[in-house]
C-alpha positions in Angstrom: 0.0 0.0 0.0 1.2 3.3 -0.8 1.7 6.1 1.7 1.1 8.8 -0.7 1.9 11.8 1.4 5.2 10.8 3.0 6.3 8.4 -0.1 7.1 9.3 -3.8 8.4 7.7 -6.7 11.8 7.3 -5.8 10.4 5.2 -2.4 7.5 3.1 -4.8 10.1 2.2 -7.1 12.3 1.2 -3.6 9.9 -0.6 -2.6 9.6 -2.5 -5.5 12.5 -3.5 -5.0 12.9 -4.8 -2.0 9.4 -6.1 -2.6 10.9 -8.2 -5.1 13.9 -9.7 -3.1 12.1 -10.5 -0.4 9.6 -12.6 -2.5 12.2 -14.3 -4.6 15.4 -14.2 -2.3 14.1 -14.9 1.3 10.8 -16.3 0.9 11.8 -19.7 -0.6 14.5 -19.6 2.7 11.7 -19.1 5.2 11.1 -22.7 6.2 14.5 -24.3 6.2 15.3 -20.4 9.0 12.1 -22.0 11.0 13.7 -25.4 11.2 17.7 -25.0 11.6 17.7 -21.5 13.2 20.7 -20.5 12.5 22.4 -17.6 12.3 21.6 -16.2 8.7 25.2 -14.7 7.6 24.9 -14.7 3.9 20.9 -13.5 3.9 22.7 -10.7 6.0 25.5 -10.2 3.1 22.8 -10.2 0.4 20.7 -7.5 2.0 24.0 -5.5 2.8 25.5 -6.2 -0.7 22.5 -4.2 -2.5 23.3 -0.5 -0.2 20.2 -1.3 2.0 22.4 -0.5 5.2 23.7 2.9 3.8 19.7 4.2 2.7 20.4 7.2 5.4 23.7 7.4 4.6 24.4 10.5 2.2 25.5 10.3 -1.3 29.1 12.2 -0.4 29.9 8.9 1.5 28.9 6.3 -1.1 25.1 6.0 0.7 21.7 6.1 -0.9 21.1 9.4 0.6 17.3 8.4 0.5 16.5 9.1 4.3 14.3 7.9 7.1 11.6 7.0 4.7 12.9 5.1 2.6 14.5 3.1 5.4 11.0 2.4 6.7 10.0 1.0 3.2 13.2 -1.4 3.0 12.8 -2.5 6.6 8.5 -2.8 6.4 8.8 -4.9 3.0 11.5 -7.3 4.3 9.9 -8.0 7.7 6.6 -8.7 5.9 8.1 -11.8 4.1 10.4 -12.5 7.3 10.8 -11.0 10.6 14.2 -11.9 10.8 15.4 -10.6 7.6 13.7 -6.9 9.0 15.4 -7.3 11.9 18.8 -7.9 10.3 18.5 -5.0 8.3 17.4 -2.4 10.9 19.5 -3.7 13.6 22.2 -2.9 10.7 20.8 0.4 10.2 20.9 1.1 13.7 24.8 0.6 13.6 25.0 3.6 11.2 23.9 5.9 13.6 26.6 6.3 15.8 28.9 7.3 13.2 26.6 8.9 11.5 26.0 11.5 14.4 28.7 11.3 16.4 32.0 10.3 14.2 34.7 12.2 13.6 35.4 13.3 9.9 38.0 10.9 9.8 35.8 8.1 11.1 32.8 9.0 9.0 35.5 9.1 6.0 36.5 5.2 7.1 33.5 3.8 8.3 30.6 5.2 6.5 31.6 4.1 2.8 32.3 0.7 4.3 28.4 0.9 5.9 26.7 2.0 2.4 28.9 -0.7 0.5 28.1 -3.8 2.5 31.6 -4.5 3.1 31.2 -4.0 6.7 28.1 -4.5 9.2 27.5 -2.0 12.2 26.0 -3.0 15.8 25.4 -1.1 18.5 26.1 -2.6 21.6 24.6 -1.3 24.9 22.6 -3.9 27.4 24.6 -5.8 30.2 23.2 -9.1 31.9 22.6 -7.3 35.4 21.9 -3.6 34.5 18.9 -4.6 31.6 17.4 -1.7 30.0 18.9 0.6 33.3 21.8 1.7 31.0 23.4 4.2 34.2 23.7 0.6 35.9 26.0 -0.5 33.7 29.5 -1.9 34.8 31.6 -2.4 31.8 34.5 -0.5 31.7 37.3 1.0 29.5 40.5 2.3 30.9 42.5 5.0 29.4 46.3 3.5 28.9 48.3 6.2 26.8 46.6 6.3 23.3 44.9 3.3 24.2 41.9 2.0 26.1 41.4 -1.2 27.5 37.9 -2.6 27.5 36.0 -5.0 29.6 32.6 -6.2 30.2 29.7 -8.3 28.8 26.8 -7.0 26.7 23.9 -8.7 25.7 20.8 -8.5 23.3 23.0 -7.1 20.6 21.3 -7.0 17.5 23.6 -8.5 14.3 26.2 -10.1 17.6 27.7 -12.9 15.2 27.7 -11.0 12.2 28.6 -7.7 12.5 31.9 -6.5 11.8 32.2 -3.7 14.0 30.3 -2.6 17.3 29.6 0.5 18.9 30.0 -0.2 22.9 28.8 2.2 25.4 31.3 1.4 28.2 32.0 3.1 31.4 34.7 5.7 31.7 33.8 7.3 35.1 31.2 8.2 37.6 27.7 9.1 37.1 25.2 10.0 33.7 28.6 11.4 32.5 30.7 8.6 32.8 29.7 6.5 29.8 31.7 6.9 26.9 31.5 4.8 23.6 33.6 3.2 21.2 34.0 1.4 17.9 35.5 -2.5 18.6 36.3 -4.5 15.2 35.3 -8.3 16.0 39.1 -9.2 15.1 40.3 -7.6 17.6 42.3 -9.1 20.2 40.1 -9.4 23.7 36.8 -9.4 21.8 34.6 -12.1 21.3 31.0 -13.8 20.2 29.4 -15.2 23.8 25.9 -16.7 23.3 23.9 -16.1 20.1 20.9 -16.0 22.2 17.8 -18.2 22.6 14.6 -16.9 21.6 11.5 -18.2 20.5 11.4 -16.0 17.4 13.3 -14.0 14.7 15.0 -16.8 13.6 18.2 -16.1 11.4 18.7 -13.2 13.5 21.2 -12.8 16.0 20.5 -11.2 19.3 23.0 -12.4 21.3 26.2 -11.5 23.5 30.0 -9.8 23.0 32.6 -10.1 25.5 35.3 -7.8 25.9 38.5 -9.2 28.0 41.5 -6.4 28.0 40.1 -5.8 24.9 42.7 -3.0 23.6 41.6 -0.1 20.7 43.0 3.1 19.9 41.9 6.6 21.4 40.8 7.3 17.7 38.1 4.6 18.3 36.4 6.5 20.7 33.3 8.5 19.4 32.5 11.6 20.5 33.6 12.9 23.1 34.7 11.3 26.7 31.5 11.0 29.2 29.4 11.3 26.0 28.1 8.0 25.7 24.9 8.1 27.1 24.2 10.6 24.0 25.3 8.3 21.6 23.2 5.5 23.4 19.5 7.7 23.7 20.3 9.0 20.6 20.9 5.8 18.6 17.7 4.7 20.2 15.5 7.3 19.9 16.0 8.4 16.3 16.7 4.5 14.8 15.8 2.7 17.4 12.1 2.7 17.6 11.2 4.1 14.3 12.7 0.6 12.8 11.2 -1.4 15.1 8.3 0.1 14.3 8.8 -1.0 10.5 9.4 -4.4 11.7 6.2 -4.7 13.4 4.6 -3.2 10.6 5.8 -5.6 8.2 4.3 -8.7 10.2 1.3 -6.8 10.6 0.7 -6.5 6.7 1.7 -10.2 6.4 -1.1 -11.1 9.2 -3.6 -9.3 7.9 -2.7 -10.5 3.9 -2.8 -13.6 4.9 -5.7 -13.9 6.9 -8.0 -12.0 4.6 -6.6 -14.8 1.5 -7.8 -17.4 4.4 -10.7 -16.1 4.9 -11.7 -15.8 1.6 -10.4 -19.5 0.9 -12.0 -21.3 4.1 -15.7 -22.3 3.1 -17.9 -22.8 6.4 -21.7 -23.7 6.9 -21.6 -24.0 2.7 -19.9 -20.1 2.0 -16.7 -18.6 2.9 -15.4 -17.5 6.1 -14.8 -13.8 5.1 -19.0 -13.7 4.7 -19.3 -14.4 8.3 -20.1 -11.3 10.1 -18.0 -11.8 13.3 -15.1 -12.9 10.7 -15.7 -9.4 8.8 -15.7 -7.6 12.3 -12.3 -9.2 12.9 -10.7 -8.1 9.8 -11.9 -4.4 9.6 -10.6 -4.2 13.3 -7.2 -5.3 12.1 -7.6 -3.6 8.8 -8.1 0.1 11.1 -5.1 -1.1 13.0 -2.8 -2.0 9.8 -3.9 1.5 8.4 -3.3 3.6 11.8 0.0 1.6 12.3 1.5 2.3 8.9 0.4 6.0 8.8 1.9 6.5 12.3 5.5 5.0 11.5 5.4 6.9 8.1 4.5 10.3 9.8 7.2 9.6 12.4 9.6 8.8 9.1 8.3 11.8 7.5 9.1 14.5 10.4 12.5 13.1 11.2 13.6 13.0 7.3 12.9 17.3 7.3 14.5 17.4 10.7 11.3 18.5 12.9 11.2 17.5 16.3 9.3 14.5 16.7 10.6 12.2 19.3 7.0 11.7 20.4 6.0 10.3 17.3 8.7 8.1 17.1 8.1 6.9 20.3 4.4 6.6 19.7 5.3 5.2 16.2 6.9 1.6 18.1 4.2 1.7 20.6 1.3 1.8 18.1 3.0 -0.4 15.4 4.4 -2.9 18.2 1.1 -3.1 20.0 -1.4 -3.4 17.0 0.8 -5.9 15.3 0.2 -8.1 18.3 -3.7 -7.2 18.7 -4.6 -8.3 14.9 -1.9 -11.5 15.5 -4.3 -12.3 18.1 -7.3 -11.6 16.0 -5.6 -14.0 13.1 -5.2 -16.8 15.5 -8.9 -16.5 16.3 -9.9 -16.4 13.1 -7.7 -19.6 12.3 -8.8 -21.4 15.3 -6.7 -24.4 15.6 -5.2 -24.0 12.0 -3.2 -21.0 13.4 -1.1 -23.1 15.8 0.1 -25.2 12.1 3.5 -23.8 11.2 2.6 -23.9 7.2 -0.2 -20.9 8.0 2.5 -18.7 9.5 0.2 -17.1 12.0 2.2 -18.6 14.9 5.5 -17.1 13.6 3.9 -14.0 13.1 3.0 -13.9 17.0 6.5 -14.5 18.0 8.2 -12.7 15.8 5.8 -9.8 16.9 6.6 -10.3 20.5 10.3 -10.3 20.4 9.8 -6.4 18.7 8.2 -5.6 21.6 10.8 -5.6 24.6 13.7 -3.5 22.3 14.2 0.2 22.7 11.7 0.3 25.4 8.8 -1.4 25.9 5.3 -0.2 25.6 5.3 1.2 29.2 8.6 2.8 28.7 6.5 4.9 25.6 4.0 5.6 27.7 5.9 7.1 30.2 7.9 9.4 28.0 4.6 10.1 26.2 3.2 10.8 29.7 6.8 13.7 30.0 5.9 15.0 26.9 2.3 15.5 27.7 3.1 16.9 31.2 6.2 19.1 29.9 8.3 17.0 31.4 10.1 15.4 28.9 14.2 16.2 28.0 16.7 15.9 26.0 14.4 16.2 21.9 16.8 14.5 20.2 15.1 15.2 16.9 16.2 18.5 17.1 19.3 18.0 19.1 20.3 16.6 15.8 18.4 17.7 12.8 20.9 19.2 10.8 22.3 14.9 10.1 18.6 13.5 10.3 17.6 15.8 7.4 21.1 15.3 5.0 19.0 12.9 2.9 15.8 15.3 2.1 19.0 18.3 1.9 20.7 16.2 -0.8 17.8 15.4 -2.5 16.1 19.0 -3.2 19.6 20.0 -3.9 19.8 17.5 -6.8 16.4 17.7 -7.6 16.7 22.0 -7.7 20.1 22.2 -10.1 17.7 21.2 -12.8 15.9 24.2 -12.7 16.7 27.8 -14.1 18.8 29.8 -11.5 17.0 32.6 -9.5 13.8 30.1 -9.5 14.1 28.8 -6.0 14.8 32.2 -3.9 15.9 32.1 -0.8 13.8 29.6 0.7 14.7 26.9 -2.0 18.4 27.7 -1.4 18.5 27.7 2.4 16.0 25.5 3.6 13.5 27.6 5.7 14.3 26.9 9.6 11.8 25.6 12.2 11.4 27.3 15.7 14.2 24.2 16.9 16.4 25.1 14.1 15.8 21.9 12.2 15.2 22.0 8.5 11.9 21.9 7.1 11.8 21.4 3.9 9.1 21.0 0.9 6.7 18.0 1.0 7.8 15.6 -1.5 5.4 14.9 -4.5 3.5 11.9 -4.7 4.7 9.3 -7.2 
């Protein structure tokens, strides 16, 4: 389904795509991920191989320069064939962010090319066994030694653990909010290492697992940012990827439950006529038809504002709640409609539900939305990171009016067209693209 006011052609003919890979690449793969559950490196490659991971990265450094949108689109219309294969590819995307915001020039000159090519995969690595989601609680540690620091600790749920090729670990450097620092760790490096790939029920192919660091030693240059800025690096990752691609993973299953329980209910004949004549059946699927539409129009809107660098961290964070949430709600719906048939493997609605459920616990759960939701709505609410750092959320949209504006006659754009016109948070707010 098209999202004509936040999509155009450029993200239709994406979509397309990806549409198509997905269909002819993972689909046929689906069954055999079910059964082995293994750890899908080379799906992981071919996704990487095609620029997916660089969509937000601009053109200057080799990316697609296409923006949050198009991200969305990539991420929706692989999750809809397979969770896992979303997951890969937004937990990828999620790696870019760090460098993207936070590198030095040199780094972004090293590492961001290397991101847009597929010849290396990002992670971001934040979560320790004891602290959980409490990030000031972690213990990890990294030690300055002369132009050196030495890293310890453990982290777990890292999305991309066994494949990626280089992680971004928040580690701590002192005392207090201030204290966290982060860092870029290759996985050949000396000290680091894959623990457990993790054992959960869904998302298989996808890795979620652990890294250990033992006197794990990397340069100063490794550090991003600055010292005692890794809490940034952390709420920012999470905040402005974080959720809105989660949100596209949910929203993915949630088209694939509701395709595929209209097709059944339009193929399952009961009491002589098919299922999808039933009232209470019909009831079912316009609930979870509401949802699918509300769900997709919040995640693109959320896309949308971050792409022309408004400040919108309550619609991202309302985006995951909403997608997550309603993708469960109409899983549940599907399995009632299925009755006993859901529960088959070979009618998908059961790996729909799981898959759905392990979105739900990353970058906050529901209740963790809600109670920033609740900050906004009470004034409360700190640090907007979507305007903290609009000028790098809205390169793609930049790049792309820039491109799109040499084509015309000089002295048509004025100053607004040249410039960008500011919003009251100094981000850039530029035009509304055109539908395709």
């Amino acid at each position: 389904m098209a999202m004509d006011y936040f999509t155009d052609g450029r993200h239709e003919q994406l979509r397309a795509e990806v549409r198509d890979f997905a269909e002819k690449e993972v689909r046929p793969q689906v069954a055999r991920m079910e059964t082995e559950r293994t750890i899908e490196v080379e799906l992981a490659r071919a996704i990487a191989r095609r620029g997916w991971i660089g969509v937000t990265i601009p053109r200057e450094f080799g990316g697609l320069g296409l923006g949050h949108v198009a991200k969305t689109v990539i991420v929706e219309e692989l999750a809809r064939v397979s969770g896992a294969a979303g997951s890969i590819a937004q937990a990828s995307q999620l790696g870019v962010a760090k460098v993207l915001h936070y590198g030095s020039p040199a780094q972004r000159r090293a590492w961001l090319p290397k991101f847009a090519s597929g010849e290396c995969l990002p992670t971001i690595a934040v979560t320790e066994p004891d602290s959980g989601g409490h990030v000031l609680g972690m213990t990890g540690t990294a030690v300055r030694d002369g132009d050196d620091y030495v890293l310890n600790g453990r982290k777990w749920f890292v999305g991309n653990s066994h494949i990626g090729d280089v992680h971004g670990v928040i580690l701590r450097t002192g005392q207090g909010s201030r204290g966290l620092s982060a860092f870029l760790v290759e996985s050949e490096r000396p000290g680091f290492r894959t623990g457990s790939p993790g054992s959960q029920s869904g998302l298989h192919g996808f890795s979620f697992g652990e890294i250990v660091l033992e006197d794990c030693r990397v340069p100063a240059a490794n550090r991003l940012g600055r010292e005692g800025q890794g809490l940034d690096v952390a709420y920012s990752s999470s905040t402005l990827y974080g959720r809105i691609n989660l949100a596209a993973v949910a929203l993915g299953i949630h088209t694939a439950i509701v395709e595929d329980t209209a097709r059944f209910a339009e193929e399952r004949v009961l009491y002589g006529r098919p299922v999808n004549q039933l009232p209470n059946i019909l009831l079912k699927l316009g609930e979870m038809q509401s949802r699918l539409m509300t769900a997709r129009l919040a995640a693109y809107h959320a896309s949308y504002l971050l792409d022309h660098g408004r400040a919108c961290d309550a619609e991202l964070m309302n985006a995951k709640l909403i997608n997550t949430e309603y993708a469960l709600d109409s899983a549940r719906n599907a399995m009632e409609i299925h009755a006993a048939r859901g529960l088959q493997t070979e009618f998908g609605i059961e790996r729909y539900l799981r898959d759905a459920t392990h979105v739900y616990p990353p970058a906050g759960t529901s209740d963790v939305q809600r109670l920033r939701l609740g900050q906004v709505a009470s004034g409360t609410y700190g640090t907007q990171w979507s305007a903290e750092l609009s000028e790098l959320t809205s390169w793609a949209w930049a790049e792309l009016t820039r491109r799109e504006d040499s084509a015309e006659e000089p002295g048509e754009r004025g100053e607004r067209g040249e410039r960008g016109e500011r919003g009251e948070r100094g981000g850039r707010v530029l035009p509304m693209p055109l539908a395709g």
